[in-house]
N, C-alpha and C positions, 0 to 999 in steps of 0.2 A: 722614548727609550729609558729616559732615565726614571719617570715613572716605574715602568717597570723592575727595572734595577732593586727597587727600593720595595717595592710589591714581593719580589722571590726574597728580597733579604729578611722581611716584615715576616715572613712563610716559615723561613728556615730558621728564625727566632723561635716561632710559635712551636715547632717540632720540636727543637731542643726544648726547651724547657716545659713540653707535655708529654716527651720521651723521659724525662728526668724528676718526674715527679715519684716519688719513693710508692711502691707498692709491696704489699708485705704478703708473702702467705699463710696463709695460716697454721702456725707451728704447732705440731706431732705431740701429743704431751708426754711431759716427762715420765719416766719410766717408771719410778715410785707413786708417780699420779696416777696414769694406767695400771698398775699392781691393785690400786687401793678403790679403784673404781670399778676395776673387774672383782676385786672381794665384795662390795657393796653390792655389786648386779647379782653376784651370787646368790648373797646372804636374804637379797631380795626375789630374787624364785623360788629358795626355799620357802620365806616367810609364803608366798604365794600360795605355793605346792602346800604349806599346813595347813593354810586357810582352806583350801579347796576341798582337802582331806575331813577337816573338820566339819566341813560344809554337807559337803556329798557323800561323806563315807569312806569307808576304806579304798586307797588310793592303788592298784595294781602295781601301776610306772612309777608311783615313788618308794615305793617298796624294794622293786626289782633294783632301781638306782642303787638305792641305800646298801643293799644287798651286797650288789655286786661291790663298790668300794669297799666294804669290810675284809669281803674275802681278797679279792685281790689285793690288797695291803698291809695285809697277814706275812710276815716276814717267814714264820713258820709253816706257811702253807707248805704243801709238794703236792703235783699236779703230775699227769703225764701228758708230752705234746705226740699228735700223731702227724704224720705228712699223710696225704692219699693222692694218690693217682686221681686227676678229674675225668680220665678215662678208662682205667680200668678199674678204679675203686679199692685198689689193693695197697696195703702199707709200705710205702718205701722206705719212711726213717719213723724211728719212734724211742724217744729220751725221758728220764724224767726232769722235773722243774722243781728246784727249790727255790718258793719267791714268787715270782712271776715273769714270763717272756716279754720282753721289752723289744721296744724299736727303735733301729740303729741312727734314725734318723731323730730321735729326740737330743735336746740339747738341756743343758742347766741354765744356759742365759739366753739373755736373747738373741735374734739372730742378725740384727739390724741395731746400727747409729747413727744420729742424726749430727747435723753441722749447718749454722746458719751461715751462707757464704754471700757477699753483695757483688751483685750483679753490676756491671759497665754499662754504663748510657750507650744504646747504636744506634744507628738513622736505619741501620739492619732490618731489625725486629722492633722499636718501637719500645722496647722493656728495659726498665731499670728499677732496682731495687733488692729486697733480699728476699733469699729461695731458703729453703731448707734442702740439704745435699743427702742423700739416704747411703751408706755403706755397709757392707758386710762387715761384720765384724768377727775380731779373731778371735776364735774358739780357745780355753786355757792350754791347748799342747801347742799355743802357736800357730797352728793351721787355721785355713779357711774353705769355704768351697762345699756343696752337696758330693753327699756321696750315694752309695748305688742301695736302695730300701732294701731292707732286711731284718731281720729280730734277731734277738740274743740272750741267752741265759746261761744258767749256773746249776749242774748238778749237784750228788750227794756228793762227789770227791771233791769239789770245789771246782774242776773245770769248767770253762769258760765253753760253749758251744753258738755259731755266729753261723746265721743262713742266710745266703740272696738269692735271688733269681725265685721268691717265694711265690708269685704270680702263678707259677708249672703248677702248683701243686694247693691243693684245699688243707688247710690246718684247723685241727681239732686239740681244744685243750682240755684232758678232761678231769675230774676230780678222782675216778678211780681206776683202776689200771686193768685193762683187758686183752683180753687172748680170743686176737677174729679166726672166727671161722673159715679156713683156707684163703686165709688172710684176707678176708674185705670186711667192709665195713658195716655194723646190722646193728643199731641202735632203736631199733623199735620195740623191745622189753625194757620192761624194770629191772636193774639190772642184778637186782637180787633174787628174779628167780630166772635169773639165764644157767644152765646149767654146762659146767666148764668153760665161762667166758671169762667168769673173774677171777682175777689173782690175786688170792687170800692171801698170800705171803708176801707178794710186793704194797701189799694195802700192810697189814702190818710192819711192816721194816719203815712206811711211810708212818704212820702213828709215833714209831721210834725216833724216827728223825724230830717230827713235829715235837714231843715231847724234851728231844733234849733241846731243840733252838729256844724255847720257851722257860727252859730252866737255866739258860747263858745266855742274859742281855747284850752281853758283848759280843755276841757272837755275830758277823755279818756276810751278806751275800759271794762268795765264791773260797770262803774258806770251808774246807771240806769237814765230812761228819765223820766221829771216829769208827772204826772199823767195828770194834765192840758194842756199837750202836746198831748198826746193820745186821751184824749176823743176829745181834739178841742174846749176845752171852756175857 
């Protein structure tokens, strides 16, 4: 017996201190590490994408890329956004866009922080050591928490226009501004020789706008455009 006594104490030593031996996981990197490592992956597909270009020839997809970032980061763009029915095909909302339509769910920081917390030795689970703890973190108005997807922009007056429930409905963004045909949707011309689809004067009143955001640096997204601007006088 007392053998044994001495055998479960010999047991319950060994547990403790192979419960208690420090295990680490492996910490998340820092934020400005991840920042400077994801500019580097970048900077490293590009270099890729010119090599390939230079390689093979002229590159379609890194064209289209390039492309589209310019425009869309165009401060002085104006766009019009369409909603369509995905069942009857017909226009239910349609605004214009000075800038670009964004989504409501993007953030300026990140969404997540880390905390390295040490863990209690148990005869529980067998684990002791330190964790990295993941938390939400709080957004600058104080708040926390997902909210419900949607986009948002900014017209010529400066207001603010915010949509959800975007799923109902297909959205089209498009460069020049049209009048459908008993209102549905027919993009299969060039849309210069559609005759009475384009609006020659809301395409100009857009050049006006672009024109004066371009001539006031200062100028920024939801302040509105002066009226003298729009009409053209």
């Amino acid at each position: 017996m007392k053998n044994l006594r001495c055998l479960f104490f010999f047991l319950i030593v060994v547990i403790l201190f192979s419960g208690c031996a420090p295990t680490y996981a492996p910490p998340p990197p820092r934020e400005d590490e991840g920042v400077k490592k994801q500019q580097e992956m970048t900077s490293d597909a590009a270099e890729l994408a010119r090599e390939a270009a230079t390689k093979y020839g002229f590159t379609v997809e890194v064209e289209n890329l390039l492309e589209r970032i310019i425009r869309t980061n165009d401060p002085a763009r104006v766009e019009w956004v369409y909603f369509v029915s995905p069942y009857t095909g017909e226009i239910i909302f349609k605004a214009t866009v000075v800038g670009k339509v964004t989504s409501t769910t993007k953030r300026l920081d990140a969404p997540e922080s880390y905390e390295l917390a040490e863990v209690p030795c148990t005869l529980t689970n067998g684990y002791c050591g330190y964790v990295w703890l993941v938390f939400e973190r709080v957004g600058p108005d104080g708040s926390y928490g997902e909210s419900t997807p949607g986009i948002f922009w900014f017209d010529t007056a400066g207001l603010m226009h915010q949509v959800r429930g975007i799923e109902s409905a297909l959205i089209f963004e498009l460069e020049r501004p049209y009048t459908f045909t008993d209102n549905r949707v027919d993009l299969t011309d060039d849309i210069r020789l559609q005759q009475n689809l384009f609006d020659q004067g809301a395409y100009d009143q857009a050049l006006r706008v672009r024109e004066y955001i371009q001539s006031h640096p200062e100028w920024r997204p939801g302040e509105l455009i002066p009226l003298e601007v729009m009409t053209g006088q």
